[in-house]
N, C-alpha and C positions, 0 to 999 in steps of 0.2 A: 504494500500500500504506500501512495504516493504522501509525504509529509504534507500536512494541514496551514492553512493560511496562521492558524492559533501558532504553528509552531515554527514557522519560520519569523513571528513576529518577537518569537523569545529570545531571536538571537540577540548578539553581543549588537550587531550593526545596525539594528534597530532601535537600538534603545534611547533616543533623543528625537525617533521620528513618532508620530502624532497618528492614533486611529480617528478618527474622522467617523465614521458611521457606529450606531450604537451595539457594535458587540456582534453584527448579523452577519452571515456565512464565513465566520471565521473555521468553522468548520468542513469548507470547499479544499478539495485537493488540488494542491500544484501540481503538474505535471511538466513544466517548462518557463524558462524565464525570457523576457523580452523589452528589451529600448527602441522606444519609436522618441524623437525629438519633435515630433510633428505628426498630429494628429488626421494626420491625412487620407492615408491610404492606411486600411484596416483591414484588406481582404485576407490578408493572411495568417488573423489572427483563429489561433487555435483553443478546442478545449482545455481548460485548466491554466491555463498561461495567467502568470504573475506579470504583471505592465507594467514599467514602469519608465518615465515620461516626464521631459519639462513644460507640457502640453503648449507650447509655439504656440500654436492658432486656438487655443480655449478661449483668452477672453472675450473676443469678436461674435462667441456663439450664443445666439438669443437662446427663451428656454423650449420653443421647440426643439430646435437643433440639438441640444443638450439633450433634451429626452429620447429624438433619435439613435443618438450614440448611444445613452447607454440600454436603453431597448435593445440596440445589437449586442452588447457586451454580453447582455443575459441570454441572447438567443446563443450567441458563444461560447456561454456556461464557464465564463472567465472566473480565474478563482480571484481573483486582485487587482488594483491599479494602485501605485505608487504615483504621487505628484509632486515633482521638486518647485518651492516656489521662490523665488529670489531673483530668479534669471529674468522670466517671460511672464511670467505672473505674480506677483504681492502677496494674493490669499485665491481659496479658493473659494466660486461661489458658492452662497448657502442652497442657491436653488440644484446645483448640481449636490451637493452634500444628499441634499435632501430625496433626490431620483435614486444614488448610489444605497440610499435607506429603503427606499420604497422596492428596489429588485434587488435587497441582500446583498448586495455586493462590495466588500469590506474595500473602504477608501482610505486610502494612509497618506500622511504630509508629509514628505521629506525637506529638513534643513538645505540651504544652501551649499553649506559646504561639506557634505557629506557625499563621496564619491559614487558615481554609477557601478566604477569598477566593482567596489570593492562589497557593495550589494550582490551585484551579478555574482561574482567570484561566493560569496557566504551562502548565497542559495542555492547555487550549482554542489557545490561543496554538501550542502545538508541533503538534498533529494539524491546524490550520488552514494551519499554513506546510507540512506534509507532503504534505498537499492542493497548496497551490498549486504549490510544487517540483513534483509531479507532472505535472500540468497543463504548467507553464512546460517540463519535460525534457524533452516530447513534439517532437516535428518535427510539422506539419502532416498528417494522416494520415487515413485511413481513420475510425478510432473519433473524432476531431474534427470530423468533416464530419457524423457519423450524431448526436453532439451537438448540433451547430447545428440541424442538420433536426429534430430531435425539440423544440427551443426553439423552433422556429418554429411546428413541426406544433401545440403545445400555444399558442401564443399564438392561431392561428387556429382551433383547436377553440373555445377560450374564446369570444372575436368570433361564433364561429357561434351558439353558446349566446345571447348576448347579442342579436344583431340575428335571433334566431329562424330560425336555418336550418332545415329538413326535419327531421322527425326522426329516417328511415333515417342520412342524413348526420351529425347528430350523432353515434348510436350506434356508428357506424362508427367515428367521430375519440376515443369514449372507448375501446371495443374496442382499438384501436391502443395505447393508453397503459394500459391493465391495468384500465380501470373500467367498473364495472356504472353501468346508468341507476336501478338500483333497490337500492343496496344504503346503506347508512347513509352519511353523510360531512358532515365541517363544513369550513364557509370561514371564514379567516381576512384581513382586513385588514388591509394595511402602508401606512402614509407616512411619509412621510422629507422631510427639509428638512436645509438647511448647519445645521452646529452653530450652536447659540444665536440662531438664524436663525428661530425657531417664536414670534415676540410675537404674534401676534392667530393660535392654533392652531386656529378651528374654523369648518367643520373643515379639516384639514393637507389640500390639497393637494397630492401630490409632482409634483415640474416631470419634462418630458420625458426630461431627460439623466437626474438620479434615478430615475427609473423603470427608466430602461436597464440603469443601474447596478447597483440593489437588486434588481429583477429578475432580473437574470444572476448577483448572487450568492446570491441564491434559490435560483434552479436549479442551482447547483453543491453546493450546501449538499442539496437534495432527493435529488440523483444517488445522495446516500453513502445515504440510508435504505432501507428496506426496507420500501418502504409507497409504493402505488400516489396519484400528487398530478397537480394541473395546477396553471400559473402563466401568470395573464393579467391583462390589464389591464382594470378598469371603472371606469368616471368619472375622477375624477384620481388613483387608486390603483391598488394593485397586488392583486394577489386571489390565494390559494393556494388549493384545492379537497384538503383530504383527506383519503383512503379505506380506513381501514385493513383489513385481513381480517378475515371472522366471528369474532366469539372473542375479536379481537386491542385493539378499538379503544371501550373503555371510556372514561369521560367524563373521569375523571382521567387515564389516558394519554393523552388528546389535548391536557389542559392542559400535561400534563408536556412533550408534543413545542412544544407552543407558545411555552411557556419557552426550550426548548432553541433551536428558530428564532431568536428573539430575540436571542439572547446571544450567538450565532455570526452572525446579523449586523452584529450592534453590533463586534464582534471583528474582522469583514472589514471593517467599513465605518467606521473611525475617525473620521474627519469627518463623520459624519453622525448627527444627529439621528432616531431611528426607533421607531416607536410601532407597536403591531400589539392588534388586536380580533380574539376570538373567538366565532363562533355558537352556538347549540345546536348538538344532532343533527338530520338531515332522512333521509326514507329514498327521497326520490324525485328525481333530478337535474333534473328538471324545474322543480320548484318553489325553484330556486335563487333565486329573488328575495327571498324570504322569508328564506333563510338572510344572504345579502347585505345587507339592510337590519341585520340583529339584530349581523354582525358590524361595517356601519358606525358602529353606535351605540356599541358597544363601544370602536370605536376612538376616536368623541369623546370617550367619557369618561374615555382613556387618555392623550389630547392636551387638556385640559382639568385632568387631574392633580384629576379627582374621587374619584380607587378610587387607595387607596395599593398599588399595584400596581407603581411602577419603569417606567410606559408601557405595562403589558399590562390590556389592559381584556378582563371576561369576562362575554358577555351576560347571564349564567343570574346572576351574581351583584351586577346592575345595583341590583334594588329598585325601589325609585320613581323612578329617574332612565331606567326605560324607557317612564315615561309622562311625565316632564319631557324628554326629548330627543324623543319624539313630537310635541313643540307644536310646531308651526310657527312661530307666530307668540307674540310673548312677553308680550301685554297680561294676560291670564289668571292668568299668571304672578306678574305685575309687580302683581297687584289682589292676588292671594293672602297677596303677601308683604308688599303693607299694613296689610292686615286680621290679619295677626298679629306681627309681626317689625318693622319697621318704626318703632315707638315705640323697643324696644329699640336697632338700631340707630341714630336721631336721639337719645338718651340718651347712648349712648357717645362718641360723634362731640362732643355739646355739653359732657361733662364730664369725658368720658378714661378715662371706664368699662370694664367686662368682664362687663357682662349677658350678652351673646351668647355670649362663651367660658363665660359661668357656666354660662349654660342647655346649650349643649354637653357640657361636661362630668361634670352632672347627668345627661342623657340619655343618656351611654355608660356611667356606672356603677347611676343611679336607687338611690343611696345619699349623703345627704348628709356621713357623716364619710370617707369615700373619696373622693368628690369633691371635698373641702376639701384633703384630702392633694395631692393632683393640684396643687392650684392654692395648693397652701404658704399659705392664708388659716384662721383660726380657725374655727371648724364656726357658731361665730354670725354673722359675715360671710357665709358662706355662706348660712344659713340668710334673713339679713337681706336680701340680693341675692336670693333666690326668691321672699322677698315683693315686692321692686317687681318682679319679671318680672310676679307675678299681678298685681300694681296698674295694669303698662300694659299688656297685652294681655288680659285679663281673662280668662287659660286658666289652669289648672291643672297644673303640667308630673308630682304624682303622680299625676293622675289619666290612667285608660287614654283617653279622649278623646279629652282636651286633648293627650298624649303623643304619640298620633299626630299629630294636626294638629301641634305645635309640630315634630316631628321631619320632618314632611313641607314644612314652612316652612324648616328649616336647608337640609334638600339645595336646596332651589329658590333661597334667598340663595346659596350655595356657586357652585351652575350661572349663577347670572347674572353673580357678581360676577365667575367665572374668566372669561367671554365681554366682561366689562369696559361690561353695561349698568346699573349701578348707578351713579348721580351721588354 
């Protein structure tokens, strides 16, 4: 059983934030926590889900609007909303107090300076030890043994997939686990290495015992959702396959479950280093190689710390490093980034320069007195440093052209240097 809003409110990090409704559904379960900064888009809210929110756009909202929202929240069968107020709000209103009383739904004040993180982290942390207390309280039983068989049953579906079993028998082994051969679904990539153990990451191969490990708390972590998954192993990674229902499994909610994997792995798994890739959508299980590849790539470029992402790489949002992680082989590469980069880098190297960061930082904003802000230099050094970009590589970084090609030279320096083939 999932801990109680009662009982996440006895924590330590709680204790200076304000119950707001009188006492009612404090006995609703948690089954997941979530920060929205803006009350905007809700569709992805889930049963049980603890909110918690600087609500942005609350005060604007008359008390229809208000009863709206939380009309949905009850239809959502939310166990909680947290509301930070100091930022975007001052207090919250009484009329909204008073709706969150009238459908039970325990509303809490959070102080200003009391961390998002450090909430999320104490909740995660409670509903994961509830989890495993459960687990561990068991005696060896009937519902443990039907456990193990279905871990097993889903590692060997997978193996069949891979080494091309029959098709009847595949369908069979997805049938058994709640999945169509033909209904939407993405795969996600995990590897994992000893902490600080990941110097040459690409890409992360996870070793046998990791796999076991990551693996099983994969699959414990999977058990609690509500959404049909498989968990198998390909090449030296660990593979999740999954499937949400029609209706249900929109591209942002499956980033959002993504997320959520992650973070409750990293939470199970303290010592270990773990990185995970996700693919598009695919609508045929068959053509899972396709999906497999897009979320390997993903994953290099989450174990490379190319996508500031915190180790989650997401294919659809790769860019040109889905045609940079395609090369095989790196000479092409390595001619590219002579032919335009390369001056500037042996410039910096020779006189302790910031071409590179210059031209970087130009190209994230492509305004020169914002770009000088950035880099605390006067708008004429700036400007000054754009001309020797143009003088050694003989492109235009205003012009659309030259922009691409100069910005398609940064990502392929970025990819070489994190793979450590740059002298």
């Amino acid at each position: 059983m999932s801990p109680t809003v009662q009982e996440a409110l006895n924590l330590e990090i709680f204790s200076r934030c304000r119950l707001l409704t009188a006492g009612s559904g404090l006995d609703r379960n948690i089954y997941w926590v979530n920060i929205l900064e803006i009350l905007d888009d809700l569709s992805h809210i889930e049963p049980g889900e603890f909110l918690i929110t600087t609500a942005h756009d609350l005060q604007p909202l008359n008390i229809k609007r208000q009863k709206e929202m939380v009309e949905f929240f009850a239809e959502r069968q939310m166990a909680a909303v947290a509301v930070q107020t100091g930022h975007y709000i001052k207090e919250i209103p009484a009329s909204l107090v008073n709706l969150f009383n009238e459908y039970n739904i325990p509303l809490i004040e959070i102080p200003p300076d009391i961390s998002f993180k450090n909430i999320t982290k104490s909740l995660m942390l409670l509903l994961l030890k509830t989890e495993k207390d459960r687990f561990d309280d068991q005696q060896p039983s009937k519902e443990q043994d039907q456990l193990r068989r279905k871990y097993k049953a889903m590692l060997n579906t997978w193996s069949g997939l891979v080494e091309g079993t029959e098709q009847a028998s595949q369908s069979q082994g997805l049938f058994g686990l709640g999945l169509e051969a033909d209904r939407d679904y993405w795969i996600l990539r995990v590897a994992a290495c000893d902490k600080g153990r990941c110097h040459t990451p690409y890409p992360v191969k996870t070793g046998e015992h990791l796999s076991e490990v990551v693996g099983q708390a994969l699959f414990q972590l999977m058990e609690q959702r509500h959404i049909p998954y498989l968990v198998g192993i390909a090449g030296d990674n660990i593979t999740l396959l999954l499937q949400p229902q029609p209706g249900s499994g929109t591209a942002g909610a499956i980033v959002q479950h993504s997320r959520r994997i992650l973070e409750e792995l990293r939470l199970l798994c303290t010592r270990i280093d773990i990185f995970l890739g996700l693919s598009n959508s695919h609508a045929k299980i068959e053509n899972w190689k396709k999906a497999l590849d897009q979320a390997e790539k993903a994953l290099w470029a989450a174990t490379l710390g190319l996508i500031n992402q915190n180790g989650f790489g997401i294919y659809a949002m790769l860019g040109p490093l889905k045609l940079i992680l395609a090369v095989e082989k790196t000479e092409a590469l390595e001619d590219q980034l002579g032919e335009t980069l390369k001056p500037l880098i042996a410039y910096d190297q020779r006189t302790g320069g910031a071409l590179v960061q210059t031209l970087r930082t130009y190209l994230k904003y492509h305004n020169i007195k914002t770009a000088a802000e950035e880099l605390f230099v006067h708008r004429h050094t700036m400007k000054y440093r754009l001309n020797q970009i143009r003088k050694l590589t003989g492109l235009k970084p205003e012009e659309p052209t030259s922009l691409v090609i100069l910005s398609e030279a940064l990502t392929i320096y970025d990819y070489l240097k994190a793979r450590g083939l740059l002298s």
